[in-house]
N, C-alpha and C positions, 0 to 999 in steps of 0.2 A: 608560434603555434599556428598549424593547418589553419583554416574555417570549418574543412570536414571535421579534425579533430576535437574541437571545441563541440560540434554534434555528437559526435559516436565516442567519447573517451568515459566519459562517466557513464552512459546506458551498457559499455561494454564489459565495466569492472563492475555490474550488477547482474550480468550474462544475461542482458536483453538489446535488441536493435533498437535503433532510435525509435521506428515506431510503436514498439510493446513498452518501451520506457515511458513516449508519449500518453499512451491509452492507462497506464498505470498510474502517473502520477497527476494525470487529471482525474480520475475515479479519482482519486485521493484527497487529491484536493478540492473536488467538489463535495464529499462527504464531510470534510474539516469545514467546508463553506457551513453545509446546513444543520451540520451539528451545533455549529458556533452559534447560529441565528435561533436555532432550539435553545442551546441556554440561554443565550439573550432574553428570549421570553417568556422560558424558566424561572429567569430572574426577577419578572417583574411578576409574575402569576406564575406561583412555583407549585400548584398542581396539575401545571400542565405538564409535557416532558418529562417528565421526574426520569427516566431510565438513561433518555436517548444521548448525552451528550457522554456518558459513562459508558454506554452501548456502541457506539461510534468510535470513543478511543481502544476498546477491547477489540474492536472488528477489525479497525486497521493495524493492529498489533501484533496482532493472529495472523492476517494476512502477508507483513510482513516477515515477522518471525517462520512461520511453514514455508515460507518461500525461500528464509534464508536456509534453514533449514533443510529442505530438500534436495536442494541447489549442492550444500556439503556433504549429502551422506553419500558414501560410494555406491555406485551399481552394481547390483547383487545379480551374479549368472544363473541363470537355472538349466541344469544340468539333466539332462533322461539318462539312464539306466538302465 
């Protein structure tokens, strides 16, 4: 397997370039960072955070999902008359 390939194989069968794949799944991953460290101290003083680590997994869910989502619905023509 390429070097290129091992970059752009995976970013391509999610229909982003290496760089929108980059900028994606670091937002991602730095939102799993700080939500983690909210429950962390959720945990230990669980009046704090109480929404955010719940809040965090629905965001990037959503974000996911409408993305898969969009990506499959077909393009709808609009047509004049």
């Amino acid at each position: 397997m390429s070097i290129k390939r091992l970059f752009t194989e995976h970013p391509a069968s999610v229909d982003e370039t290496y760089g929108e794949h980059f900028v994606m799944a670091t937002g991602f991953g730095l939102r799993m960072i700080l939500g983690g460290f909210a429950c962390l101290i959720h945990g230990l003083l669980p009046f704090l955070f109480v929404r955010t680590g719940s809040l965090q997994i629905s965001t990037l869910h959503e974000r996911m999902v409408a993305k898969r989502n969009n990506k499959q619905m077909p393009a709808v023509l609009d047509f004049v008359i």
